[in-house]
C-alpha positions as CSV (number, residue, x, y, z in Angstrom):
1,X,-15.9,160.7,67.8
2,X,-12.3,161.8,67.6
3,X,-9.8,161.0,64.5
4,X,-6.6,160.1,65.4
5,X,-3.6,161.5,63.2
6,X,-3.1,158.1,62.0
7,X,-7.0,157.3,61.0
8,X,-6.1,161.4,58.9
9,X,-3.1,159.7,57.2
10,X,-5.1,156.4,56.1
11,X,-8.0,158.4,54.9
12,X,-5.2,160.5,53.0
13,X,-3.8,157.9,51.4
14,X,-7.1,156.5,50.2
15,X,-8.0,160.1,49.1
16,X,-4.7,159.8,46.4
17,X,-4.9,157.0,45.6
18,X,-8.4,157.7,43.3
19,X,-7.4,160.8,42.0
20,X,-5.1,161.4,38.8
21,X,-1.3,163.0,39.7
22,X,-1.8,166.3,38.7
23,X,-5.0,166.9,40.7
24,X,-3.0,164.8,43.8
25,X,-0.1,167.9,43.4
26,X,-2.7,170.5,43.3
27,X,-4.4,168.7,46.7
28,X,-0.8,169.2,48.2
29,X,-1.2,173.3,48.1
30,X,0.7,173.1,44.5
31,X,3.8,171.0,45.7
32,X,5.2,169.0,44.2
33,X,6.3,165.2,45.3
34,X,9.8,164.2,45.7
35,X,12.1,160.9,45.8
36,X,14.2,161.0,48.8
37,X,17.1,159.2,48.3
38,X,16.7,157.7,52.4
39,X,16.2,154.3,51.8
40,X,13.9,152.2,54.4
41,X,13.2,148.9,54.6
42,X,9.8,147.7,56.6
43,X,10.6,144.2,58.4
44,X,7.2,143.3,59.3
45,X,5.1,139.8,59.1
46,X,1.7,141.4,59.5
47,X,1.0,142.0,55.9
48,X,-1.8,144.9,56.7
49,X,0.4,146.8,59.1
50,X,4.2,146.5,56.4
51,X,1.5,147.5,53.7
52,X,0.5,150.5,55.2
53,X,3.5,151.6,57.0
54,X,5.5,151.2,53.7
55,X,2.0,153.5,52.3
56,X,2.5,156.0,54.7
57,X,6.2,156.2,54.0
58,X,5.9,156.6,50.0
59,X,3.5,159.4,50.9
60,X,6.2,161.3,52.4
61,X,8.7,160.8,49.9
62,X,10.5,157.9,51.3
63,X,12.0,155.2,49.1
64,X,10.6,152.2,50.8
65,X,11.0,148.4,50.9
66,X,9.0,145.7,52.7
67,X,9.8,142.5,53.8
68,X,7.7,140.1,55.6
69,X,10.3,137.9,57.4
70,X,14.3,138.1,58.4
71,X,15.5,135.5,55.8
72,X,13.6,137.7,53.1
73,X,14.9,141.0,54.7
74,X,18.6,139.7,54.9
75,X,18.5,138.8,50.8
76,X,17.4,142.0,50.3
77,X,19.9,143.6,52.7
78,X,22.7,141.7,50.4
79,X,21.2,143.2,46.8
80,X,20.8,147.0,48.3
81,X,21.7,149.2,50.8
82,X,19.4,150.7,53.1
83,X,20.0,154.1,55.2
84,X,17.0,152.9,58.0
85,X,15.6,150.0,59.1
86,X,11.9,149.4,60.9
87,X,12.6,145.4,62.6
88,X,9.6,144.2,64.1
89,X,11.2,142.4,66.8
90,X,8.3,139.1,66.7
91,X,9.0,137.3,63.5
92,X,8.4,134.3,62.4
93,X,11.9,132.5,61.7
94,X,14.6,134.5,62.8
95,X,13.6,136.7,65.2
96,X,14.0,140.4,65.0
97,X,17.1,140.8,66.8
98,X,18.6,137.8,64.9
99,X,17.6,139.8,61.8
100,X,19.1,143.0,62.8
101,X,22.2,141.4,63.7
102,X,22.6,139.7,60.4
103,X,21.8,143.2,58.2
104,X,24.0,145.2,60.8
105,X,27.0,142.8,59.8
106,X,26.2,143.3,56.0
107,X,25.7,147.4,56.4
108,X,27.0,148.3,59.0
109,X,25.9,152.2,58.8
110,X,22.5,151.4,58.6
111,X,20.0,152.8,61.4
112,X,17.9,150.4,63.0
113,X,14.8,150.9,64.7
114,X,13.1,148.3,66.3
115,X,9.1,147.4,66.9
116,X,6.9,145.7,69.0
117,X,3.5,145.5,70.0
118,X,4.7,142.9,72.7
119,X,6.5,143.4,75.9
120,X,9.3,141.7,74.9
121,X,11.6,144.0,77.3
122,X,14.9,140.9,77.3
123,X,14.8,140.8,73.3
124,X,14.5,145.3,73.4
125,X,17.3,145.4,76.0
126,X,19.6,143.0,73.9
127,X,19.0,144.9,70.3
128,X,19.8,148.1,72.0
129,X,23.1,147.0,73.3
130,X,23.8,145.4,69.8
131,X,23.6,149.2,68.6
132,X,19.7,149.1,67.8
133,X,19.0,153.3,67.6
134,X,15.7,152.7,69.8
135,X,12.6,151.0,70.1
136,X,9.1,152.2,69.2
137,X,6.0,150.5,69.8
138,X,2.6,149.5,67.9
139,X,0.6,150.7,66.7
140,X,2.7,153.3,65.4
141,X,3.0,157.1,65.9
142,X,3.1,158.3,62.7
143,X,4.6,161.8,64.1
144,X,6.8,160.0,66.0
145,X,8.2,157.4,63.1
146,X,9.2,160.3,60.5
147,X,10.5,162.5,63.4
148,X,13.2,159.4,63.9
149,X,14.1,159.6,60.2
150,X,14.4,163.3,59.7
151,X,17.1,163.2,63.0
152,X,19.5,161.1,60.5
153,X,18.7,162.3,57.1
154,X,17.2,165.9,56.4
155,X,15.5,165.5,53.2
């Protein structure tokens, strides 16, 4: 059976999660874990998949936020500013271009990345003429997902 990188950084996470900080610095070859100051927000309505994303994230030093619809996202667009967005484009309410629209008007620096797991190819198109950065699709490539970031903000 072969492991995906993705089933590595789950089983990763789990593996941290039980094991006091010191000992979790030592796993990491002796360094040490850092707070970025790139700020992401996780607009996701599947709570499993915003949980772990955000997970993932926070493992590699990203400062993350999660919110599980676009009304939720926007009020927490108002209170703080974000350097990256993740917009799943099928949400419940406003949909995820609607949502993008509304952040993008409040910061208008941030980077927005949308997702899908759908073809939703009218709703893709019309983020990425709004300005959207790109589109990636579910289930996520890890690799991929923190390649995106590290092209706006070196850590």
């Amino acid at each position: 059976m072969m492991v995906t990188s993705v089933e590595r950084r789950y089983a990763s996470l789990r593996f941290f999660e039980n094991i006091p900080r010191k000992r979790q610095d030592r796993a990491m070859g002796g360094r040490k874990r850092t707070e970025s100051s790139v700020r992401v927000l996780i607009v996701e309505d599947e709570a499993n998949t915003r949980e772990t994303f955000a997970a993932i994230l926070k493992e590699h030093g990203y400062e993350v936020e999660t919110a599980g619809d676009g009304h939720e996202a926007i009020k927490m667009a108002r209170k703080k500013s974000f350097n990256i967005a993740f917009i799943d484009i099928v949400l419940n309410g406003l949909n995820g271009v609607e949502t993008f629209e509304k952040i993008k008007k409040i910061n208008p620096e941030i980077v927005t990345i949308m997702m899908t797991a759908y073809s939703v190819n009218d709703l893709i198109n019309e983020a990425l003429k709004k300005g959207a950065y790109t589109c990636i699709y579910k289930p996520l490539d890890i690799d991929k997902v923190i390649s995106l970031i590290k092209e706006h903000f070196q850590n």
